[in-house]
KOLPA-866731 format. One record per residue (C-alpha): residue number from 1; residue in three letters; x, z, y negated. Coordinates in nm, 3 decimals. Example, Ala and Ser with C-alpha at 12.3 -4.5 7.8 and 13.67 -1.06 7.14 Angstrom:
BEGIN
+-----+--------+---------+---------+---------+
! num ! residu !      c1 !      c3 !      c2 !
+-----+--------+---------+---------+---------+
!   1 !    ala !   1.230 !   0.780 !   0.450 !
!   2 !    ser !   1.367 !   0.714 !   0.106 !
+-----+--------+---------+---------+---------+
END
This chain:
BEGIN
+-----+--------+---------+---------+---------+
! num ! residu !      c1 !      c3 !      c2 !
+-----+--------+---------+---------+---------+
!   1 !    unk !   2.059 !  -0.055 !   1.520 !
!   2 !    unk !   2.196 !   0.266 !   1.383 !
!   3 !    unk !   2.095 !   0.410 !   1.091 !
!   4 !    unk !   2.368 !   0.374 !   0.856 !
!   5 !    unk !   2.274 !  -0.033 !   0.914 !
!   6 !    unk !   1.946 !   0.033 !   0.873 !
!   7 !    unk !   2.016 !   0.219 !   0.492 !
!   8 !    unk !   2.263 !  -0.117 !   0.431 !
!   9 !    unk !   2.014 !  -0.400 !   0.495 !
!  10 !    unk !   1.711 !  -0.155 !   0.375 !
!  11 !    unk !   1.981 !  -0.165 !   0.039 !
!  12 !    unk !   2.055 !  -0.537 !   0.012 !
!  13 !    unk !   1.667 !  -0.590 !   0.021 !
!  14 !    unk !   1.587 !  -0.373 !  -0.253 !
!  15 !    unk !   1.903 !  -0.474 !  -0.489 !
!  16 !    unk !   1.760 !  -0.843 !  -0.417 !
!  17 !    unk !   1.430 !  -0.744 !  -0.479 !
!  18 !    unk !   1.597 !  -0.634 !  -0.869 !
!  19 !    unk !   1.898 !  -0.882 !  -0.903 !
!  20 !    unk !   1.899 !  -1.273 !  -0.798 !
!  21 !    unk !   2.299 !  -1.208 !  -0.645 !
!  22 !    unk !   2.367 !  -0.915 !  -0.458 !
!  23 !    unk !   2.737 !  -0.881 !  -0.403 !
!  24 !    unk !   2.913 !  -0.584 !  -0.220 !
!  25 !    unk !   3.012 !  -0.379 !  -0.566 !
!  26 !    unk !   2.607 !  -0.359 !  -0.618 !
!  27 !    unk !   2.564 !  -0.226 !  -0.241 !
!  28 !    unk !   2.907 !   0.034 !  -0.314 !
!  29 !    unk !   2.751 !   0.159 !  -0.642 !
!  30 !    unk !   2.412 !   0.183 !  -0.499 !
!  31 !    unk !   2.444 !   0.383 !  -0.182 !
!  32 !    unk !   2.788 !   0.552 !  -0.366 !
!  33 !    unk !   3.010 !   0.468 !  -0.091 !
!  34 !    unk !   3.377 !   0.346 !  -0.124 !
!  35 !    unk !   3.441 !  -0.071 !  -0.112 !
!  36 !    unk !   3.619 !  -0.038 !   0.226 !
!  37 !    unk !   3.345 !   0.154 !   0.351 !
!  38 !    unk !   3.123 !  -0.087 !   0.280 !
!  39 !    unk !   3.318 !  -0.402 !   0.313 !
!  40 !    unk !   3.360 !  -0.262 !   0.706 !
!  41 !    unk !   2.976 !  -0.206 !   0.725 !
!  42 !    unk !   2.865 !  -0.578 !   0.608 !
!  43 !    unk !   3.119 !  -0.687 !   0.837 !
!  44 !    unk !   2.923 !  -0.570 !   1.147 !
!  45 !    unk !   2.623 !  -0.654 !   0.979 !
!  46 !    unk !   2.748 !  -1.036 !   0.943 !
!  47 !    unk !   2.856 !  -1.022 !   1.280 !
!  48 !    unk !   2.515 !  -0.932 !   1.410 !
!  49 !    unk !   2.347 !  -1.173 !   1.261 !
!  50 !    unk !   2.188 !  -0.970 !   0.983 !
!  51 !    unk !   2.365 !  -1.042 !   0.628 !
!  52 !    unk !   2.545 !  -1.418 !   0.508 !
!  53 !    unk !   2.792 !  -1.402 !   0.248 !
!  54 !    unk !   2.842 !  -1.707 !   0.055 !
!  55 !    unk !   3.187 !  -1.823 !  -0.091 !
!  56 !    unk !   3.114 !  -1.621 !  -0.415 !
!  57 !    unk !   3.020 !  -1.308 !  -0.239 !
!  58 !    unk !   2.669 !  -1.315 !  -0.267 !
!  59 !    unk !   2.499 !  -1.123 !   0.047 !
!  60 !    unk !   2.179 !  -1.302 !   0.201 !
!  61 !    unk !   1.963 !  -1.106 !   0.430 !
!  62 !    unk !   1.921 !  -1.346 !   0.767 !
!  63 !    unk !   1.556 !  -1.351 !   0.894 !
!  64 !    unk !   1.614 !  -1.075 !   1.114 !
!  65 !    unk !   1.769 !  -0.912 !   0.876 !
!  66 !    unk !   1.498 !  -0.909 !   0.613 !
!  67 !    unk !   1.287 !  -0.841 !   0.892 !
!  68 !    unk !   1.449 !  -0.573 !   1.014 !
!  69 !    unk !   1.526 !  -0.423 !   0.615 !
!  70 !    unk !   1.130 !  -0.483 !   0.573 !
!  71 !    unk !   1.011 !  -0.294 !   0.842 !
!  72 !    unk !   1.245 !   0.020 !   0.732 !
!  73 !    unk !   1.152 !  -0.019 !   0.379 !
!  74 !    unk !   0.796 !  -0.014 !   0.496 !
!  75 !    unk !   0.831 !   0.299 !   0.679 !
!  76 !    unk !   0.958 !   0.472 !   0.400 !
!  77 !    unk !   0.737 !   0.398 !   0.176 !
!  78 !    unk !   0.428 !   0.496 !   0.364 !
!  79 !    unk !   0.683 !   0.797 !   0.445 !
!  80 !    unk !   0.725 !   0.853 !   0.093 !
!  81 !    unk !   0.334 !   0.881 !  -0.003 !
!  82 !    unk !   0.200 !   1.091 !   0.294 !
!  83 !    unk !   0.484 !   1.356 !   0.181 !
!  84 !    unk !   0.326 !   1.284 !  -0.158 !
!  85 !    unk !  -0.043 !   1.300 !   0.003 !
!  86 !    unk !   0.087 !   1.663 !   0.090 !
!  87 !    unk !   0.205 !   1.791 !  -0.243 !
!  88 !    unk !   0.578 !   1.720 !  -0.177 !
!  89 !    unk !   0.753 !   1.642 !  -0.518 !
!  90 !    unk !   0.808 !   1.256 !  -0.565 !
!  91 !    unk !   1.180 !   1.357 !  -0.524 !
!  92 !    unk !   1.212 !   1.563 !  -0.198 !
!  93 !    unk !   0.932 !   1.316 !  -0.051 !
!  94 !    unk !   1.185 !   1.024 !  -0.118 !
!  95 !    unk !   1.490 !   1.205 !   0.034 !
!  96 !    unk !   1.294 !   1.329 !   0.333 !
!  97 !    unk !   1.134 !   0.957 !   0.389 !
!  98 !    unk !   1.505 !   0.786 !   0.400 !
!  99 !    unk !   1.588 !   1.063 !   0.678 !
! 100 !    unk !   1.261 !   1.040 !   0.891 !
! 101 !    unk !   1.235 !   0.646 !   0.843 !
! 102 !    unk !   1.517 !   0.594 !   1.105 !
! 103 !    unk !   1.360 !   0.785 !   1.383 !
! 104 !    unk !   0.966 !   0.809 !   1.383 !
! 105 !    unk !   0.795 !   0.509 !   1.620 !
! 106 !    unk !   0.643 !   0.229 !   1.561 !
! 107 !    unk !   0.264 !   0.382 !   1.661 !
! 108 !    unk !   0.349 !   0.684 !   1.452 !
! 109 !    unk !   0.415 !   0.483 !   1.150 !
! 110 !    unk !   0.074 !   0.319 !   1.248 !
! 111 !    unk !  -0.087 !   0.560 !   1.299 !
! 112 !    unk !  -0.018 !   0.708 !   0.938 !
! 113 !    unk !  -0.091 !   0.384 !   0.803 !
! 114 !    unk !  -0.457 !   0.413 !   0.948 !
! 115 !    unk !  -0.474 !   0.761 !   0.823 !
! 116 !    unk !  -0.379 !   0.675 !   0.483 !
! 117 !    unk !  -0.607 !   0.395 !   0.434 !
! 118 !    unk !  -0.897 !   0.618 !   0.540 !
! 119 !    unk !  -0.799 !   0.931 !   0.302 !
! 120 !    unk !  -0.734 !   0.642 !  -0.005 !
! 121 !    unk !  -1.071 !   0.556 !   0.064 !
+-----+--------+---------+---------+---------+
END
């Protein structure tokens, strides 16, 4: 999957992590994008098999989708806290996680993981 489908179902999981109905305005406002834009991009998403959209508009992530969404969001939050671990600002570390979080490998991500858990402890 590319990563602008990655950011949209990485999206819908945290709006429905905040908010029982996630319609396309909250995705649009979130990620700042125009309604087309993102009317287009759940489109494909439906299509694969990622997202349902009920008769009211409310978008559902499929299980691969949250699957998918969950293993992104996972990525950039351990991401996010070894750039924190290193002194980057909460802000920059955030930014820098949503780029890297598309193209570092499973057994890197891992492999932080591990390290993390041993400098925690």
């Amino acid at each position: 999957m590319q990563e602008s489908g990655e950011m949209y179902l990485e999206t819908i999981l945290v709006l429905s992590m905040e908010n029982s109905m996630v319609r396309a305005i909250d995705v649009s406002e979130r990620m700042g994008y125009s309604k087309p834009s993102v009317s287009r991009a759940l489109g494909i998403l439906k299509n694969r098999g990622m997202i349902s959209v009920d008769a009211h508009g409310s978008i559902t992530l499929t299980t691969a989708g949250r699957e998918h969404a969950e293993r992104i969001y996972d990525r950039h939050n351990v991401l996010t806290r070894l750039l924190e671990h290193y002194g980057v600002d909460t802000k920059t570390a955030t930014e820098d996680a949503c780029r890297i979080e598309h193209y570092i490998s499973d057994t890197s991500v891992r492999a932080i993981k591990e390290y993390m858990k041993k400098a925690v402890d």
